[in-house]
Structures are given as structure tokens and as C-alpha cells.
BASE-669926 format. One record per residue: residue number from 1; x, y, z of N, C-alpha, C in turn. Coordinates in pm, 1 decimal. Layout:
! BASE-669926
<NUM, <X, Y, Z>, <X, Y, Z>, <X, Y, Z>>
...
//
This chain:
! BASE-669926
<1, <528.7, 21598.9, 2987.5>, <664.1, 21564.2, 3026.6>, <753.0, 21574.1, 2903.1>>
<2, <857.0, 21645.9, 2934.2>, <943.1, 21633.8, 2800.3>, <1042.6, 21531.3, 2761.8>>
<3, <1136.0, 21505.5, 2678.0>, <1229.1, 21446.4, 2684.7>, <1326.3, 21521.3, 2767.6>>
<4, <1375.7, 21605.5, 2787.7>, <1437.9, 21648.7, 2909.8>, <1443.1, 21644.9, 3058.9>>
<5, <1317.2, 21617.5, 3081.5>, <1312.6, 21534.1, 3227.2>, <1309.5, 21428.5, 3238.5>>
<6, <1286.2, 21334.9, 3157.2>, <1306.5, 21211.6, 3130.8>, <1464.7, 21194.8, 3119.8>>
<7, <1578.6, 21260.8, 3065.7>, <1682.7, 21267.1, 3065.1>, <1811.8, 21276.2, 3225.9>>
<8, <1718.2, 21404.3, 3296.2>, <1750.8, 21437.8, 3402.7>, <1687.9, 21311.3, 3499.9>>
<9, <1584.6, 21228.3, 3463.4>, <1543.5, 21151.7, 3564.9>, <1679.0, 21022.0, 3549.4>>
<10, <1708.8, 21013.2, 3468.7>, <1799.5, 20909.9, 3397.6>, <1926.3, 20961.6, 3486.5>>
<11, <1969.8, 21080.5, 3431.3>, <2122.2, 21116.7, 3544.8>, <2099.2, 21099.4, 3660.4>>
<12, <1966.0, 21112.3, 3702.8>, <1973.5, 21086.7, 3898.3>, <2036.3, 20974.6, 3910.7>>
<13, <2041.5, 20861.1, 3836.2>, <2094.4, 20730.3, 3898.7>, <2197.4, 20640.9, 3770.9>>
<14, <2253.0, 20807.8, 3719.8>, <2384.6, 20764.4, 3601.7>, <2505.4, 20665.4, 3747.1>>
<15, <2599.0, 20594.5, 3691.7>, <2681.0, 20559.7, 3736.2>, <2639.0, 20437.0, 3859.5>>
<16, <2505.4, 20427.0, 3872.3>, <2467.9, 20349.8, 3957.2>, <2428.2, 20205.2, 3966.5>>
<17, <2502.7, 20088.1, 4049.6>, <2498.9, 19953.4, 3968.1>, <2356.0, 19896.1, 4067.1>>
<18, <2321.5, 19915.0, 4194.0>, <2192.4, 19907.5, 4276.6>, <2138.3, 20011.1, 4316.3>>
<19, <1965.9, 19981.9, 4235.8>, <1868.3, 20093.0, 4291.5>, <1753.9, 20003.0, 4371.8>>
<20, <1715.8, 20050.7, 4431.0>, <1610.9, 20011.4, 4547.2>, <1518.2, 20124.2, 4507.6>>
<21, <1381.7, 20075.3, 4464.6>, <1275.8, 20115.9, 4468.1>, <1149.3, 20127.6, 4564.4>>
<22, <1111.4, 20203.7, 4651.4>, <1057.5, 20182.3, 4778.4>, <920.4, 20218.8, 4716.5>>
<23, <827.9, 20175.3, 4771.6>, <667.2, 20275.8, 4753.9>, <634.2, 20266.6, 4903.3>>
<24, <544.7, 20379.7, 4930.4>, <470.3, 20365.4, 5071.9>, <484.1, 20257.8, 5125.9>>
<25, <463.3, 20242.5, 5272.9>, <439.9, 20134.7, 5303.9>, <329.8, 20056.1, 5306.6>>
<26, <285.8, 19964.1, 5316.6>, <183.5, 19846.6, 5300.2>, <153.6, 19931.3, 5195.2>>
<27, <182.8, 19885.0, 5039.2>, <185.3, 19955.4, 4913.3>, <47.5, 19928.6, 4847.4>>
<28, <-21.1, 20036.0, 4768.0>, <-106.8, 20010.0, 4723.8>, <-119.8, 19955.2, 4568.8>>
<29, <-234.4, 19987.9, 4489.8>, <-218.8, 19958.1, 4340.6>, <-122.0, 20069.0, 4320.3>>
<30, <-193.7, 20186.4, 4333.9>, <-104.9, 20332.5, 4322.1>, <76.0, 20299.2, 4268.1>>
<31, <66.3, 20250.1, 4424.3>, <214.3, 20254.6, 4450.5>, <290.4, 20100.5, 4391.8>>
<32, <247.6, 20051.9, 4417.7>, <285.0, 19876.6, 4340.8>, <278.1, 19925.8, 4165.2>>
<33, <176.3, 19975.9, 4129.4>, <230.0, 19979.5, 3942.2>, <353.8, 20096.6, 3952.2>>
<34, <331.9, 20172.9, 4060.9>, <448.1, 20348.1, 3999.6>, <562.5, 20250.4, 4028.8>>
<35, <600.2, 20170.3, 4153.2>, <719.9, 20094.1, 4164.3>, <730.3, 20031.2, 4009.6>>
<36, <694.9, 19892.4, 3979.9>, <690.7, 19839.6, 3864.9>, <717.5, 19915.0, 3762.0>>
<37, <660.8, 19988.7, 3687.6>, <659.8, 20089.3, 3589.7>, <818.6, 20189.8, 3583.9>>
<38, <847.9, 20205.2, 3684.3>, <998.8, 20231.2, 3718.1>, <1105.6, 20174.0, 3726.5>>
<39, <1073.5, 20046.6, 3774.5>, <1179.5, 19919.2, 3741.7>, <1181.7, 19954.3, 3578.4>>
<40, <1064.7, 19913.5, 3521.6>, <1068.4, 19865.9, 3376.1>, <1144.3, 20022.0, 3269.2>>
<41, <1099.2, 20100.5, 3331.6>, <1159.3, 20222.2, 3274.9>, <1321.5, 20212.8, 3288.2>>
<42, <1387.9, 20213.8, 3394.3>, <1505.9, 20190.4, 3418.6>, <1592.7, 20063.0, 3338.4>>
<43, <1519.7, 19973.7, 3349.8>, <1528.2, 19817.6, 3299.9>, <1573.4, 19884.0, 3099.5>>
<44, <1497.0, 19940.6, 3052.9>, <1434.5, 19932.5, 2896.4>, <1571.0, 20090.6, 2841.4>>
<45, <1591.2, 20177.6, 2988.2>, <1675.6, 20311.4, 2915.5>, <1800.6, 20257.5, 2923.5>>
<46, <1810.1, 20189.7, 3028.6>, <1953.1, 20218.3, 3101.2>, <2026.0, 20024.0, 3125.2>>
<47, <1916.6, 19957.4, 3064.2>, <2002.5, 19840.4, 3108.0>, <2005.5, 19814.2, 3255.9>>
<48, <1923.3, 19869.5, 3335.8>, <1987.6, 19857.6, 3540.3>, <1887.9, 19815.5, 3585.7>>
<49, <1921.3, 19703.3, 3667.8>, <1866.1, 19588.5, 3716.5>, <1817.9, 19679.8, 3871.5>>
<50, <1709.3, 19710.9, 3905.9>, <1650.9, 19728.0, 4022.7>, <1579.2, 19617.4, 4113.2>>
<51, <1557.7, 19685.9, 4251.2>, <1525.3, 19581.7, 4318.3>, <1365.8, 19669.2, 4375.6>>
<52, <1204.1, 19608.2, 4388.8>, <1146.8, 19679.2, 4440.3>, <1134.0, 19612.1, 4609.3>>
<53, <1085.7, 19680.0, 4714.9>, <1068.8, 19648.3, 4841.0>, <995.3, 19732.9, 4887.2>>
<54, <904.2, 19633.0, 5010.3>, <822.1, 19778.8, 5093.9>, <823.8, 19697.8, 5275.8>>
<55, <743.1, 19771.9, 5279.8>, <748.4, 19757.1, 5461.4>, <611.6, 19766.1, 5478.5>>
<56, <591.1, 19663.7, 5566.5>, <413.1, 19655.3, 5580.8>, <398.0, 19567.5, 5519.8>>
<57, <247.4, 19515.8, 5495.0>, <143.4, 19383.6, 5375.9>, <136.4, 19462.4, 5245.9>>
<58, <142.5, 19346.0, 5192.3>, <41.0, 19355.0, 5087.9>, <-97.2, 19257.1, 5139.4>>
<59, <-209.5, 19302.1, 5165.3>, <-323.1, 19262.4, 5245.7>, <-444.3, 19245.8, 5162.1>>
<60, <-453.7, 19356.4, 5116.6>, <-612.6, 19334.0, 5016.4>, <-625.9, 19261.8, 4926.3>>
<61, <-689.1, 19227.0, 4906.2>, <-719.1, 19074.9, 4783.3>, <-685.9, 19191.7, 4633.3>>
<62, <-744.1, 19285.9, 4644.1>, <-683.3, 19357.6, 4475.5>, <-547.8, 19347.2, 4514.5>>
<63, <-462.5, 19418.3, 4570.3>, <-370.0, 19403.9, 4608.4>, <-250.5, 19290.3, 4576.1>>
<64, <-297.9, 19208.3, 4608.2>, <-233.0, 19073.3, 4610.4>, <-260.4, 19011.6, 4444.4>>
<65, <-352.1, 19038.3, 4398.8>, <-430.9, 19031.4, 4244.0>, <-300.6, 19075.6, 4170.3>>
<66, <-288.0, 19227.4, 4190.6>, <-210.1, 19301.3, 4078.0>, <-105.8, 19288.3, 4114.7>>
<67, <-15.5, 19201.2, 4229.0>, <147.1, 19169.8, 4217.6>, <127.7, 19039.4, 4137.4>>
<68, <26.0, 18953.6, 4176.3>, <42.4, 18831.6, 4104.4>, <56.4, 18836.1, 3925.7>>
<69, <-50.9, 18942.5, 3922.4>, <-73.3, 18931.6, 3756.6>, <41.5, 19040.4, 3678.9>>
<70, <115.1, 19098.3, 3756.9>, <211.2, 19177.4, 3735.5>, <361.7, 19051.0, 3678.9>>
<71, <336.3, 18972.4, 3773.5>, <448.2, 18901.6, 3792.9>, <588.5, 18955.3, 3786.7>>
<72, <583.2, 19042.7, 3887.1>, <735.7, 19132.7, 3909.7>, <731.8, 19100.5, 4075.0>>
<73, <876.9, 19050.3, 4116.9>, <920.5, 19001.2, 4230.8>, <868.6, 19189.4, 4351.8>>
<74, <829.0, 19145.4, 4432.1>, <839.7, 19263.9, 4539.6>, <861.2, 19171.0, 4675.1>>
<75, <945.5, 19232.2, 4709.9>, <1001.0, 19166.7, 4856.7>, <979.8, 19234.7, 4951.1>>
<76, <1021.1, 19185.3, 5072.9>, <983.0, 19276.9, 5198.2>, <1122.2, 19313.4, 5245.2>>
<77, <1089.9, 19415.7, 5266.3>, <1246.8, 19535.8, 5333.4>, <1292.4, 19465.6, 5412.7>>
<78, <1456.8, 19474.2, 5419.0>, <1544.5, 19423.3, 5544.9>, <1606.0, 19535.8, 5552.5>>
<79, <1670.1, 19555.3, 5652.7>, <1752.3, 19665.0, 5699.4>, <1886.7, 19632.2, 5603.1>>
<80, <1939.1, 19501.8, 5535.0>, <2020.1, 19424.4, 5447.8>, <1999.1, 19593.6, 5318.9>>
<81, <1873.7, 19537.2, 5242.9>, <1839.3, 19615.9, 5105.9>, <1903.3, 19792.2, 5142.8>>
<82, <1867.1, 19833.0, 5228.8>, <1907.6, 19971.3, 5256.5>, <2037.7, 19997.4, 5292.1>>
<83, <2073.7, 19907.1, 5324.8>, <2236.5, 19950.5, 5363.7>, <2332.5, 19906.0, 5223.1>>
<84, <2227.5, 19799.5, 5149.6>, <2290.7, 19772.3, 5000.2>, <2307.3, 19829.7, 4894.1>>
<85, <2179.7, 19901.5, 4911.5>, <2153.3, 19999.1, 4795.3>, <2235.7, 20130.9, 4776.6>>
<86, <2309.7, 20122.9, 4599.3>, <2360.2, 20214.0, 4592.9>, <2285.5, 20367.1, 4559.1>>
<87, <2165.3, 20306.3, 4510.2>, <2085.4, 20468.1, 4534.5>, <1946.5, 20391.7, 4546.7>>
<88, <1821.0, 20474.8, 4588.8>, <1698.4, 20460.5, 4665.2>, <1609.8, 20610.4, 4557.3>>
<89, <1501.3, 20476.1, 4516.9>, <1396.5, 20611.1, 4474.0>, <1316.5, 20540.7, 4534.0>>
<90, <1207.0, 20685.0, 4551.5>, <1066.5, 20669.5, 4610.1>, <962.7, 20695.4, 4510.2>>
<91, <874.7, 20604.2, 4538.6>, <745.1, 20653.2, 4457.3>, <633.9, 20611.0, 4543.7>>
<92, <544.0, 20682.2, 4515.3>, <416.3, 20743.4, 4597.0>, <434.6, 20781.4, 4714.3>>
<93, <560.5, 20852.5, 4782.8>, <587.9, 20899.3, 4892.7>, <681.0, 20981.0, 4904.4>>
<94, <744.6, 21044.0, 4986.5>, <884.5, 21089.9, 5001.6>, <948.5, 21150.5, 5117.4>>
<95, <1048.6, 21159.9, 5105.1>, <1126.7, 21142.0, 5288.6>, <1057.5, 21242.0, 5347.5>>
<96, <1052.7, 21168.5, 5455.9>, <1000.0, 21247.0, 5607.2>, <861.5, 21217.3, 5601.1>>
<97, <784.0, 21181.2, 5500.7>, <660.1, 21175.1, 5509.2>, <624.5, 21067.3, 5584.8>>
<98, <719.6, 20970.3, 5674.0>, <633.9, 20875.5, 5759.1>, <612.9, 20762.3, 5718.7>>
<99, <526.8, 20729.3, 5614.7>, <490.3, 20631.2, 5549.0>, <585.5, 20552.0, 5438.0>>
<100, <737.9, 20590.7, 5431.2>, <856.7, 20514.9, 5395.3>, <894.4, 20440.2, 5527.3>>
<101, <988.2, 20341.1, 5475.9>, <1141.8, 20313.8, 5583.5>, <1258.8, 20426.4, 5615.8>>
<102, <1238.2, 20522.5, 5524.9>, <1369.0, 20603.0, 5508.5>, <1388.0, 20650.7, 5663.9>>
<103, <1479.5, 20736.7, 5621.4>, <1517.4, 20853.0, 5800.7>, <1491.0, 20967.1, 5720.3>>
<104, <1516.6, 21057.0, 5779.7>, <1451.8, 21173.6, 5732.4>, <1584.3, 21247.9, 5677.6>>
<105, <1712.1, 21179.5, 5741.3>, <1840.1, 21201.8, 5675.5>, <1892.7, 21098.9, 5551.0>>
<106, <1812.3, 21037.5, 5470.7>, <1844.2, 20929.3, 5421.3>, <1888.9, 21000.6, 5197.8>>
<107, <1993.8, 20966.5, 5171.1>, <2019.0, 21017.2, 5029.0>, <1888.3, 20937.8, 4972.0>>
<108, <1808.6, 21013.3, 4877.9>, <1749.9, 20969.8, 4786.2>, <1763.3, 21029.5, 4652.6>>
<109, <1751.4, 20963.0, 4521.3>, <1786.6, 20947.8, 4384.5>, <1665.3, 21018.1, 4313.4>>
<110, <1609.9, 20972.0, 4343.8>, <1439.2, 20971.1, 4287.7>, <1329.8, 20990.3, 4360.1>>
<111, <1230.0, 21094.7, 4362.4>, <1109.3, 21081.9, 4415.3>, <1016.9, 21117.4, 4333.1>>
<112, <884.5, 21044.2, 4296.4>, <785.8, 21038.5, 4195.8>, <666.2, 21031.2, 4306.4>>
<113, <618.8, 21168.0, 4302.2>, <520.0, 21124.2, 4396.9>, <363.8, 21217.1, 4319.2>>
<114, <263.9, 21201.9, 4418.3>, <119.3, 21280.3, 4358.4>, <118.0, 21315.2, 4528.8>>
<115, <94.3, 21353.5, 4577.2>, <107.5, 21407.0, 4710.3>, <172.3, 21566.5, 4740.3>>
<116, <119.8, 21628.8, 4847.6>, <159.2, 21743.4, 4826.8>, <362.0, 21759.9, 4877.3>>
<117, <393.1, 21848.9, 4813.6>, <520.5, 21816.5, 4789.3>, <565.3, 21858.7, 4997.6>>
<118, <721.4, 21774.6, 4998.3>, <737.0, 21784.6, 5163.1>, <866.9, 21816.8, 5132.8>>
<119, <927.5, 21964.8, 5224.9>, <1066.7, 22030.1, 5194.6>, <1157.6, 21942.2, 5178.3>>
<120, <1157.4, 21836.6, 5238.2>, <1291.9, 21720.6, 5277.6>, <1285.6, 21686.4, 5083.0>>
<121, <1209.2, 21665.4, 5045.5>, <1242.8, 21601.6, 4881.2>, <1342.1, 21730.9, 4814.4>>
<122, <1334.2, 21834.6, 4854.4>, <1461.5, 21869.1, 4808.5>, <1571.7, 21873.4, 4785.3>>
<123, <1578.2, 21757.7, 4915.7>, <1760.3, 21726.3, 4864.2>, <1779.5, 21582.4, 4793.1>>
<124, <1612.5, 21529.8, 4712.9>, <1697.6, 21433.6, 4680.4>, <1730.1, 21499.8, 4485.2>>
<125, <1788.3, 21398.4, 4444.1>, <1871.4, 21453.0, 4298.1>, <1723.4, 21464.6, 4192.6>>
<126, <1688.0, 21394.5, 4196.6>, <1567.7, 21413.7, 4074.1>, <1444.9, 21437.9, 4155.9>>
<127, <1324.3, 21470.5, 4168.0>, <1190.7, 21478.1, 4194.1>, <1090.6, 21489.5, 4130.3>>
<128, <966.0, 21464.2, 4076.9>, <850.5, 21538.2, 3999.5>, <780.8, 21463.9, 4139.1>>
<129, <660.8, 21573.3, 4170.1>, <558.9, 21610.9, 4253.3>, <440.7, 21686.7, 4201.7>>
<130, <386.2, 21612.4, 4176.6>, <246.3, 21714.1, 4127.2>, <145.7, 21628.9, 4175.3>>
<131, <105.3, 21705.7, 4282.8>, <-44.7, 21684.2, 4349.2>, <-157.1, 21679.5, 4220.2>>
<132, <-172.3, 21798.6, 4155.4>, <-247.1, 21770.2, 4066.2>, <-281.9, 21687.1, 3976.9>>
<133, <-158.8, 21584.2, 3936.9>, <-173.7, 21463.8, 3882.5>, <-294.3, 21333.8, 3910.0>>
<134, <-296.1, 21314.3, 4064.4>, <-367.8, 21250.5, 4073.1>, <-367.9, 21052.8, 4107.8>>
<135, <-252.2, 21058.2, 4015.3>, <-173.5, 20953.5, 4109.5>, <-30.2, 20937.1, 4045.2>>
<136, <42.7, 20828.7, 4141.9>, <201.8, 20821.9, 4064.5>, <172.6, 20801.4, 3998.3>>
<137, <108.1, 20668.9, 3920.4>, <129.0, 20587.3, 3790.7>, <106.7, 20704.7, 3699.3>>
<138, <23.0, 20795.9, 3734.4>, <23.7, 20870.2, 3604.9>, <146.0, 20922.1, 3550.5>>
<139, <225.9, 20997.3, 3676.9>, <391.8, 21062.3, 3611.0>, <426.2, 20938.0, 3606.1>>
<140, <418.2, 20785.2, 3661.6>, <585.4, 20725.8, 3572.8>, <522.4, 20716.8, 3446.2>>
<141, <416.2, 20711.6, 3377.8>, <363.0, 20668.6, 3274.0>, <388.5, 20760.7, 3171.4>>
<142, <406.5, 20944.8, 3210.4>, <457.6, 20996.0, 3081.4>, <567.3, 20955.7, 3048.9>>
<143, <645.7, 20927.4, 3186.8>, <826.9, 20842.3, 3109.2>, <812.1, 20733.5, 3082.2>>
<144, <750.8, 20676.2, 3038.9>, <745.1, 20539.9, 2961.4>, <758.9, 20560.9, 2807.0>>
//
């Protein structure tokens, strides 16, 4: 990852005072650290206070382990957060794939996913997709 996409990931959400961070739904480790790890990235470049949320449990005892020991707030989606949010990234998913809240018409800022890439992420402003990676945490982790 260069400093240049790290730059361009930064303009996706220049000018923006609320971001909403979504991961899959009923979120996994995967997706619970790539959320986190993105707050904190955002938090450490840019000064901007994000919010993370998902839809579904958090159910599995690891699960529930690594929000606790994380100690970063994750809330559960209201239809409130989405209509609040001035921009929306995704990580470990991305529109149309089902497994968000989004619509399949919904603006997104950001998508950080390991999954094979789905046409709809083209219209959002920033993306990295590489299946080959293996999981999110790995791409938010080169921008750290």
C-alpha cells in the first residue's frame, strides 16, 4: 500500500463531520477489528469522530471476547444512524452484497473489503478489494 492510497482513502471522507462504519452483518472478528482499525485510522489522520454499527448479533463467545477486550463502543443499527450519517464506509462487505443494511442505491465513501469484488462498489468514492488478501484486517492494517 502506498502513501497515496492512503491519501485518496483520506479524501473519500475530506469535508465530512459523520461517518458510519458498517461491517457485515452479525459481524465477525474479521469484520469487528477492520471496523475498529478504521475508526482508529480516521480518529489518529483526520481528527473525525466515527460511529461503528451492525445489524444482526454479536453471538459467539470469541465474538463477544474481542468487542469487550477491544473496548470500542459498537451499537446496533437504527434506521436513525443511516439517515444521520454524513458518509458510510463498509468493511468486510459491500453494496448489494446482501449481507449490509445498505440498498443497493445507497452513497458509500469507503469500501475495504477481501471478498470478490461486486460492480455496485464502483460507485462508491474510495474502494480497495483484494480477494487475495485474505481478510479485511489485513488492508486496514497496511493504512495504519
Amino acid at each position: 500500500m502506498t502513501q497515496e492510497r492512503l491519501e485518496q482513502l483520506l479524501r473519500a471522507v475530506e469535508g465530512v463531520s459523520d461517518i458510519l462504519i458498517l461491517p457485515h452483518n452479525d459481524p465477525d472478528p474479521d469484520a469487528i477489528a477492520s471496523a475498529v482499525a478504521l475508526r482508529y485510522l480516521l480518529f489518529e489522520k483526520l481528527g473525525m469522530q466515527s460511529r461503528i454499527a451492525y445489524r444482526g448479533i454479536i453471538g459467539r463467545a470469541e465474538n463477544k471476547a474481542l468487542v469487550r477486550y477491544l473496548d470500542h463502543p459498537l451499537q446496533r443499527l437504527t434506521g436513525a444512524d443511516l439517515q444521520q450519517a454524513s458518509a458510510i464506509a463498509l468493511v468486510d462487505t459491500q453494496p448489494s452484497s446482501g449481507n449490509n443494511p445498505l440498498s443497493t442505491a445507497a452513497s458509500t465513501a469507503i469500501v475495504l473489503d477481501h471478498h470478490p469484488w461486486r460492480e455496485a462498489t464502483a460507485n462508491a468514492i474510495f474502494a480497495d478489494v483484494r480477494p487475495e488478501a485474505g481478510s479485511t484486517s489485513t488492508i486496514v492494517n497496511e493504512y495504519l
